[in-house]
KOLGU-4560 file (N, C-alpha, C; in nm, 3 decimals, padded with zeros to 5 digits):
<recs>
<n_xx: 00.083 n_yy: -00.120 n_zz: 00.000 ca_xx: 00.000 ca_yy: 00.000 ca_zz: 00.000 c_xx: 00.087 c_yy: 00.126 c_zz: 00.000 mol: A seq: 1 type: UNK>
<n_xx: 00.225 n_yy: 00.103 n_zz: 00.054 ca_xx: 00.275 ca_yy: 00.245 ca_zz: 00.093 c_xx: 00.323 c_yy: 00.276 c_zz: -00.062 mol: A seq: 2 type: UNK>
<n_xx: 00.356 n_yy: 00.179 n_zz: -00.127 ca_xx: 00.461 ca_yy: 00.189 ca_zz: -00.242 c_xx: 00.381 c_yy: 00.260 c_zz: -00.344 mol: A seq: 3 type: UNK>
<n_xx: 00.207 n_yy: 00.255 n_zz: -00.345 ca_xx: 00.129 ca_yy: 00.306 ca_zz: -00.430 c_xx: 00.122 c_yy: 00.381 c_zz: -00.391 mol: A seq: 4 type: UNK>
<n_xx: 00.077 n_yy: 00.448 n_zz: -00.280 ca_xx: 00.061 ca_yy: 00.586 ca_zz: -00.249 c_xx: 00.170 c_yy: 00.698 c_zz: -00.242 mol: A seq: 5 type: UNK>
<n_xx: 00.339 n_yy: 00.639 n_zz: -00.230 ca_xx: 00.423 ca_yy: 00.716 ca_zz: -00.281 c_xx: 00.427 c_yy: 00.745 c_zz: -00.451 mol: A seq: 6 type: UNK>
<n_xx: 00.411 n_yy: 00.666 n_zz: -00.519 ca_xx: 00.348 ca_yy: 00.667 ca_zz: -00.676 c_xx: 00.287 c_yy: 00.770 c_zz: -00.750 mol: A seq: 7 type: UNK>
<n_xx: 00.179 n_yy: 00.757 n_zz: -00.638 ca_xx: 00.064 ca_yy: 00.921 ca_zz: -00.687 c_xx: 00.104 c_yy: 01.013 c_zz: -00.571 mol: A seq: 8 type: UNK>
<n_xx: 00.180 n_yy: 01.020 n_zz: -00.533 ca_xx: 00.237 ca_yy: 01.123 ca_zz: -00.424 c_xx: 00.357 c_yy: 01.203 c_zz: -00.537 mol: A seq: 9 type: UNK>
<n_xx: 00.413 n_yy: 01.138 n_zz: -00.598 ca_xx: 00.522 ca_yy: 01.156 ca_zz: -00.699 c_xx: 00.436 c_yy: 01.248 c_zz: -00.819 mol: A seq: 10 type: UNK>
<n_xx: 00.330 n_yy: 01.134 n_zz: -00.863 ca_xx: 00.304 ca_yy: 01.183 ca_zz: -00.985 c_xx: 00.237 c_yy: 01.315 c_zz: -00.972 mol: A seq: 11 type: UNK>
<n_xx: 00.173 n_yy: 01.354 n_zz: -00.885 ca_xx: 00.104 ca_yy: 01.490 ca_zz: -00.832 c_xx: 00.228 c_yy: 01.592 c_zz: -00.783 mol: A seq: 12 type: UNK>
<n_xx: 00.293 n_yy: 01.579 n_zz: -00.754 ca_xx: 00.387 ca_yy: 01.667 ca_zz: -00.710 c_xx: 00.478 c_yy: 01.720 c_zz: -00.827 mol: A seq: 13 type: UNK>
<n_xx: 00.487 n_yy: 01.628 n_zz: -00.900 ca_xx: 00.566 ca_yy: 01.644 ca_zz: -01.033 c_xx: 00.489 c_yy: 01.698 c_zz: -01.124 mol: A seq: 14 type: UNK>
<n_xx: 00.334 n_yy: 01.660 n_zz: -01.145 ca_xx: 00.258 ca_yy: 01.684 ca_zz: -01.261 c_xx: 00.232 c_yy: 01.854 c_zz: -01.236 mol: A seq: 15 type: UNK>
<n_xx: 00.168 n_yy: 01.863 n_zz: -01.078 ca_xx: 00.192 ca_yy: 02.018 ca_zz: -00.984 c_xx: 00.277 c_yy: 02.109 c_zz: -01.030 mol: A seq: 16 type: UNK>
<n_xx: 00.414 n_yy: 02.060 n_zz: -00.977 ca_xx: 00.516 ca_yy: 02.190 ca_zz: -00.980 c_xx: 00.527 c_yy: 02.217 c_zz: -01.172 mol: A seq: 17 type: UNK>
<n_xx: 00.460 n_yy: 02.068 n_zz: -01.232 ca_xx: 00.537 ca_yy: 02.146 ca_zz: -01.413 c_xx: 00.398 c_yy: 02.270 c_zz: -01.441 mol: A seq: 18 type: UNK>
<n_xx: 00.271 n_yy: 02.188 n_zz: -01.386 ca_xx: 00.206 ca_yy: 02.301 ca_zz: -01.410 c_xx: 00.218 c_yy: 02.424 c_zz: -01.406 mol: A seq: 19 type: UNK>
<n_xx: 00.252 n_yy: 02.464 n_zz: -01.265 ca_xx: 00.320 ca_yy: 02.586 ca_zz: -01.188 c_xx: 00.338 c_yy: 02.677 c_zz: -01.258 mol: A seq: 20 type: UNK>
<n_xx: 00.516 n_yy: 02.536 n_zz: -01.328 ca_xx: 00.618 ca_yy: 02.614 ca_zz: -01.386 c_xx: 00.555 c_yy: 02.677 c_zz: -01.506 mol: A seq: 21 type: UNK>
<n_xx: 00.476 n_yy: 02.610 n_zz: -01.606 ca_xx: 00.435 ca_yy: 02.650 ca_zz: -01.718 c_xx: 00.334 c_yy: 02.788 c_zz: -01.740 mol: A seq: 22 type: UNK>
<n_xx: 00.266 n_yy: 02.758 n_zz: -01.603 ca_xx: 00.160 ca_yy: 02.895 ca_zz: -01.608 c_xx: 00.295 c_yy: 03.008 c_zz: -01.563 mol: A seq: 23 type: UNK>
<n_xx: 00.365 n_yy: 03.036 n_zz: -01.482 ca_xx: 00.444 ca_yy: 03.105 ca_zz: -01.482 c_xx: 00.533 c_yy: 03.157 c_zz: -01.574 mol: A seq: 24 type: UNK>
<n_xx: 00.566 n_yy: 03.064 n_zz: -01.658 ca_xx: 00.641 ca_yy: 03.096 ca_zz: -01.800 c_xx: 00.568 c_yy: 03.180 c_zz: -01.855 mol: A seq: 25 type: UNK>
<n_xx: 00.467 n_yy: 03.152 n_zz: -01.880 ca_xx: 00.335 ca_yy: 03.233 ca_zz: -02.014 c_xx: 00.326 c_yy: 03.343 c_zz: -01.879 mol: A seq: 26 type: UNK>
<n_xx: 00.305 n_yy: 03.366 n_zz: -01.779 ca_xx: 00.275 ca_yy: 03.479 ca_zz: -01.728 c_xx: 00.439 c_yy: 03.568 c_zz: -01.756 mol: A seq: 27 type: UNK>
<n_xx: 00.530 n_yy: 03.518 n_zz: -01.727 ca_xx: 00.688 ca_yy: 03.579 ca_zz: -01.735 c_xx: 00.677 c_yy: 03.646 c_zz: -01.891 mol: A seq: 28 type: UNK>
<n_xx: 00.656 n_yy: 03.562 n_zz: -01.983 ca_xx: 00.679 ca_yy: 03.546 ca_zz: -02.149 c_xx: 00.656 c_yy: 03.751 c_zz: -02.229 mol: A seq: 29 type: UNK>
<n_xx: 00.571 n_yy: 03.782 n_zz: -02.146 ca_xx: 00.525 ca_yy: 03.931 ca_zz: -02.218 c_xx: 00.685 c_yy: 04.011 c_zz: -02.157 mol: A seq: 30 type: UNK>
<n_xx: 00.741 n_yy: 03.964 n_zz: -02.046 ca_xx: 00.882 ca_yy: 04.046 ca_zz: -02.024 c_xx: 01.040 c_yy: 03.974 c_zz: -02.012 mol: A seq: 31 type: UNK>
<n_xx: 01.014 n_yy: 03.859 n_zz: -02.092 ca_xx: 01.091 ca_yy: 03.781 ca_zz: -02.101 c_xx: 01.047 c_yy: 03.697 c_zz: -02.217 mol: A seq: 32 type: UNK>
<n_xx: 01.070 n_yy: 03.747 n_zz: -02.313 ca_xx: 00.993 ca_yy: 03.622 ca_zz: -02.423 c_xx: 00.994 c_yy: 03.506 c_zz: -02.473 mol: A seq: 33 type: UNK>
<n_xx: 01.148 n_yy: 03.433 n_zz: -02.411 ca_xx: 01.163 ca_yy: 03.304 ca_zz: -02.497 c_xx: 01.148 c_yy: 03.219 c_zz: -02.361 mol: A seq: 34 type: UNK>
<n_xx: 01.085 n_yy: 03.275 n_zz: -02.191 ca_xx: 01.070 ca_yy: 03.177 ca_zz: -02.125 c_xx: 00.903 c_yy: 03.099 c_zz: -02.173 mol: A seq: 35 type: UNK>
<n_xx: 00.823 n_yy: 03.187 n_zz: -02.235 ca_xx: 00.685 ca_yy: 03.158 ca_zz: -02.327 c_xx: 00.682 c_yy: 03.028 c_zz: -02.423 mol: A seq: 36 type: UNK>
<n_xx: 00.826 n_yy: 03.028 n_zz: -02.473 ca_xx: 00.851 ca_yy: 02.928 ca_zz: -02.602 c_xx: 00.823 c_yy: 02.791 c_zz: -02.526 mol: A seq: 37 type: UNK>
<n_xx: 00.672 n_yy: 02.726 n_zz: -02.613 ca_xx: 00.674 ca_yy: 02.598 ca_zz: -02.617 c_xx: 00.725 c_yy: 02.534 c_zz: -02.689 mol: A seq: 38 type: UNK>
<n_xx: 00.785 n_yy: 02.387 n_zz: -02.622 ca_xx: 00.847 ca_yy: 02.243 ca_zz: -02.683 c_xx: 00.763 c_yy: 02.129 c_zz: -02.666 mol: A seq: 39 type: UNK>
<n_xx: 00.668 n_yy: 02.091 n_zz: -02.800 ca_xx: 00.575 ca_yy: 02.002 ca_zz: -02.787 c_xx: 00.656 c_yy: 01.865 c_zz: -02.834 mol: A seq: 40 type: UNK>
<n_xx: 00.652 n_yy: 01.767 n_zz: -02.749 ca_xx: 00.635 ca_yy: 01.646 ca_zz: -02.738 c_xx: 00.552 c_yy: 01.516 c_zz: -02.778 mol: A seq: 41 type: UNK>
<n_xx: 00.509 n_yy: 01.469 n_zz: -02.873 ca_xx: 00.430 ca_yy: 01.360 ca_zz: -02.884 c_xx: 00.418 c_yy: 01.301 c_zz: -03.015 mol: A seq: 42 type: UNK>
<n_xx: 00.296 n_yy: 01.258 n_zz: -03.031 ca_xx: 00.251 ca_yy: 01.144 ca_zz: -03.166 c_xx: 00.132 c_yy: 01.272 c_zz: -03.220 mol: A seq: 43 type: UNK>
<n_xx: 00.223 n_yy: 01.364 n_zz: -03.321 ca_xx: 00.099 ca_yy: 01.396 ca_zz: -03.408 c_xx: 00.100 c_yy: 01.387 c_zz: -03.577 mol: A seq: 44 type: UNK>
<n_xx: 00.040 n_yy: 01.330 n_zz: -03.669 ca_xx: -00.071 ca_yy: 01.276 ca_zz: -03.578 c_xx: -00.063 c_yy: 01.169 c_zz: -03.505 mol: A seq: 45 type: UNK>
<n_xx: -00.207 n_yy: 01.071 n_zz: -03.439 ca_xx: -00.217 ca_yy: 00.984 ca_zz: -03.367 c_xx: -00.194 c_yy: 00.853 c_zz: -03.453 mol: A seq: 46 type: UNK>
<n_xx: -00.127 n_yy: 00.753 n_zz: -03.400 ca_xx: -00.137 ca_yy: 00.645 ca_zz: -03.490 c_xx: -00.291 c_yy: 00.587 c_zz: -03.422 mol: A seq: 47 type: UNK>
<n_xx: -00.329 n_yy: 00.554 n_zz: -03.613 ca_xx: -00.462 ca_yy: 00.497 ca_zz: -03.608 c_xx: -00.417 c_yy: 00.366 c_zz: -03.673 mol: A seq: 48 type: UNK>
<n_xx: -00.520 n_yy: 00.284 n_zz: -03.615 ca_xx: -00.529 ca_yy: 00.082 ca_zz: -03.683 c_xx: -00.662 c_yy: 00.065 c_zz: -03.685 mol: A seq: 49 type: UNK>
<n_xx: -00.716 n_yy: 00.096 n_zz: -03.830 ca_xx: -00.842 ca_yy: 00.070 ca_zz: -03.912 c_xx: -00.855 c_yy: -00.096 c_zz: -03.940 mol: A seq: 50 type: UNK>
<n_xx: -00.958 n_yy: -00.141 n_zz: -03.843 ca_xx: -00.948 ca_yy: -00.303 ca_zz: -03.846 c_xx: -01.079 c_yy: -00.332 c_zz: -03.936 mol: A seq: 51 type: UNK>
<n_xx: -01.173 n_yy: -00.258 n_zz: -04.002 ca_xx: -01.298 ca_yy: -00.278 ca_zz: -04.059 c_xx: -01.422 c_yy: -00.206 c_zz: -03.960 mol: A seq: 52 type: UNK>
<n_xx: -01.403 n_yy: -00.266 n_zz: -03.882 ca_xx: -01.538 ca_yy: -00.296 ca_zz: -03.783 c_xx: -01.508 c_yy: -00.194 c_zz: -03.627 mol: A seq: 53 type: UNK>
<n_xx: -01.365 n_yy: -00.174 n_zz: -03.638 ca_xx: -01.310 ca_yy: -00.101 ca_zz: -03.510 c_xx: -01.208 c_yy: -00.028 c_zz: -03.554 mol: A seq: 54 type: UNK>
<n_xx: -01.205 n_yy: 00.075 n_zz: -03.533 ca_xx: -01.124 ca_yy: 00.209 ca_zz: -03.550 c_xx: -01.058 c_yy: 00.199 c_zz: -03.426 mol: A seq: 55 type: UNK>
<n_xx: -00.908 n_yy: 00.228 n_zz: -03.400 ca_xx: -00.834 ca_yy: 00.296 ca_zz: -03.270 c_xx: -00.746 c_yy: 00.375 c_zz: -03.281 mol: A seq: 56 type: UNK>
<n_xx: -00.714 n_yy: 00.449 n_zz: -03.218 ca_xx: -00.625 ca_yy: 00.569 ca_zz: -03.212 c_xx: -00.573 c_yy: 00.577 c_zz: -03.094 mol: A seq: 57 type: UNK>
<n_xx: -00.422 n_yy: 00.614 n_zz: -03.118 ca_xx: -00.345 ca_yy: 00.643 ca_zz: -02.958 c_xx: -00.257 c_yy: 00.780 c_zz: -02.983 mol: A seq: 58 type: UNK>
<n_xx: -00.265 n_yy: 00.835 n_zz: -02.894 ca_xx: -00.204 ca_yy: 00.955 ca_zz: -02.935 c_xx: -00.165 c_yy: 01.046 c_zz: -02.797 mol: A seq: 59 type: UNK>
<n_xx: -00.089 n_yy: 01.107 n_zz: -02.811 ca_xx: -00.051 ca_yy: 01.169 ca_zz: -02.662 c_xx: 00.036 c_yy: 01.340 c_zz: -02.692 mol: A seq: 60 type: UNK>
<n_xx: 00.016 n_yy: 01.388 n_zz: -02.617 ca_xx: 00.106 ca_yy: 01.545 ca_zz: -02.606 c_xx: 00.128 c_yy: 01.557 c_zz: -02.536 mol: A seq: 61 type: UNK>
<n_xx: 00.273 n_yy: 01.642 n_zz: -02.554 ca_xx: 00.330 ca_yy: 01.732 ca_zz: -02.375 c_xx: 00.379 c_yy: 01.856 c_zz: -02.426 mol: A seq: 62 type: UNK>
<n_xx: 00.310 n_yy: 01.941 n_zz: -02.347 ca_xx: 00.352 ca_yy: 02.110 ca_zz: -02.398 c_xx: 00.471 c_yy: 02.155 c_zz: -02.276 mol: A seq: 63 type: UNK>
<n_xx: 00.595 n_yy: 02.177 n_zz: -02.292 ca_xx: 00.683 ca_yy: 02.226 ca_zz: -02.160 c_xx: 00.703 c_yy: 02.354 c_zz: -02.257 mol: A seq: 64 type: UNK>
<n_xx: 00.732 n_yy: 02.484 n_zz: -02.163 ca_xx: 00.811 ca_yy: 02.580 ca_zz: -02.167 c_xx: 00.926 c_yy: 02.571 c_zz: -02.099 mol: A seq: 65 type: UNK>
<n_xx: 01.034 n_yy: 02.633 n_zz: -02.104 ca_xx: 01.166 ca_yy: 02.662 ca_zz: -01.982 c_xx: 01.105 c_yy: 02.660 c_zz: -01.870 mol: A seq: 66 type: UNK>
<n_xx: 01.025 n_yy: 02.732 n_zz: -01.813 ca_xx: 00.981 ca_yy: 02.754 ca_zz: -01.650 c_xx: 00.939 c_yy: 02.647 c_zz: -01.624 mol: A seq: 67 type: UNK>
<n_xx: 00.856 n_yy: 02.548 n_zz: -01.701 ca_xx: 00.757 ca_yy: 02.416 ca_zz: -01.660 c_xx: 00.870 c_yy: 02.326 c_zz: -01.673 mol: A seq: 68 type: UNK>
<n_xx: 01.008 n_yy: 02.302 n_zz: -01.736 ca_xx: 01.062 ca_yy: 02.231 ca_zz: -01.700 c_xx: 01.178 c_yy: 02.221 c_zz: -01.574 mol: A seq: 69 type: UNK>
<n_xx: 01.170 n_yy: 02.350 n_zz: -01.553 ca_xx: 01.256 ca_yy: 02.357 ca_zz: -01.437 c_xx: 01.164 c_yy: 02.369 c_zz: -01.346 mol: A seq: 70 type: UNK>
<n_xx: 01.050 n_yy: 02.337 n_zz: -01.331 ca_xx: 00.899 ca_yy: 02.329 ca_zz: -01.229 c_xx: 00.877 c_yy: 02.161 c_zz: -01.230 mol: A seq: 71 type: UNK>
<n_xx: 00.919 n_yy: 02.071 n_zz: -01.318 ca_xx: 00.927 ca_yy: 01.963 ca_zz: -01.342 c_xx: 01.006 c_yy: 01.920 c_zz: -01.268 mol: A seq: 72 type: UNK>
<n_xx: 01.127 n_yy: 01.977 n_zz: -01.265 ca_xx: 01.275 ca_yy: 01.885 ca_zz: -01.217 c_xx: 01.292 c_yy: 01.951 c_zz: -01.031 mol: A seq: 73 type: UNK>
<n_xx: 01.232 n_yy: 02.048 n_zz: -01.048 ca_xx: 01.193 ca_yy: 02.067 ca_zz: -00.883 c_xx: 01.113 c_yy: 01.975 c_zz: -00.814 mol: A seq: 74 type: UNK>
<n_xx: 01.041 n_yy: 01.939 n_zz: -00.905 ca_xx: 00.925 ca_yy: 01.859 ca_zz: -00.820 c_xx: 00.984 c_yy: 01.730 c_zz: -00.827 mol: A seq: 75 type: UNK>
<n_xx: 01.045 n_yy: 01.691 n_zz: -00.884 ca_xx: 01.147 ca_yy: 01.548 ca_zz: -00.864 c_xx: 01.241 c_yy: 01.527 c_zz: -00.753 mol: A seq: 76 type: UNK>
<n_xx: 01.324 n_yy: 01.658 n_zz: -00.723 ca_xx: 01.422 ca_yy: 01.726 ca_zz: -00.646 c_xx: 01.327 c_yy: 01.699 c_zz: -00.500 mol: A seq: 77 type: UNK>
<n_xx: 01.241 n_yy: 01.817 n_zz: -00.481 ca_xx: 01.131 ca_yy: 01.834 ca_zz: -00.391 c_xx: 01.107 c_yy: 01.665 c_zz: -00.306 mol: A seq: 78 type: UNK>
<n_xx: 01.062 n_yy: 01.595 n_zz: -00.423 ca_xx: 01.009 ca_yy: 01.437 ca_zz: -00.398 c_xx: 01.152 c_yy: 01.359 c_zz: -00.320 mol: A seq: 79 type: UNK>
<n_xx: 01.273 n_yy: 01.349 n_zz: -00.400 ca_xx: 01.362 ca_yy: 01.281 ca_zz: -00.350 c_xx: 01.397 c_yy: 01.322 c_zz: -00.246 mol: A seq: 80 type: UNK>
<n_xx: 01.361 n_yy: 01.450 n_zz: -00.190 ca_xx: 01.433 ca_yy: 01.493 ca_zz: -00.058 c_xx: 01.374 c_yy: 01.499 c_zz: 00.041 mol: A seq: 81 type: UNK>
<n_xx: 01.201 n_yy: 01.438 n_zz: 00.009 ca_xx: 01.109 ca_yy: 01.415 ca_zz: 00.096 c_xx: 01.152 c_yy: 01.292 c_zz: 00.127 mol: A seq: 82 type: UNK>
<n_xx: 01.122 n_yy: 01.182 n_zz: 00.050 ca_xx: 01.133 ca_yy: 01.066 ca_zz: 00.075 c_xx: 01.252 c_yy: 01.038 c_zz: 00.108 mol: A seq: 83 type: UNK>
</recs>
C-alpha cells in the first residue's frame, strides 16, 4: 500500500510543480519572451489501426516551456528529498 501511495504522491507533485512552472512561464513570457517558447512532445498525428469494424487511435502530447521544465525537475528534487 505504501509503495502506491508514494506513486501518486510523486506523480502529483511532479505533474503540480510542471504546471506551476508553465503557467508562470506564459505569465513571465510578455517580459521575457523566450521563457513563453513551447516544446511540444508527442505522436501527431495519432497512430490509427483501421481493423474494418473497429477504428483505434493512440495519441498523446506534452507542452513544456523553460519555466515548466525547471517546475518539473523541482518537483522530482522536492520528492527525492522528501522521501
Amino acid at each position: 500500500m505504501r509503495r502506491g501511495f508514494s506513486t501518486l504522491v510523486f506523480v502529483l507533485l511532479v505533474a503540480f510543480t510542471a504546471v506551476l512552472g508553465n503557467l508562470l512561464g506564459e505569465a513571465l513570457s510578455g517580459v521575457i519572451p523566450f521563457l513563453g517558447r513551447m516544446v511540444v512532445l508527442g505522436l501527431h498525428p495519432p497512430l490509427t489501426a483501421d481493423l474494418g469494424f473497429l477504428r483505434f487511435s493512440l495519441g498523446f502530447s506534452l507542452s513544456f516551456n523553460l519555466v515548466g521544465l525547471v517546475g518539473l525537475l523541482l518537483g522530482v528534487f522536492l520528492y527525492r528529498r522528501w522521501s
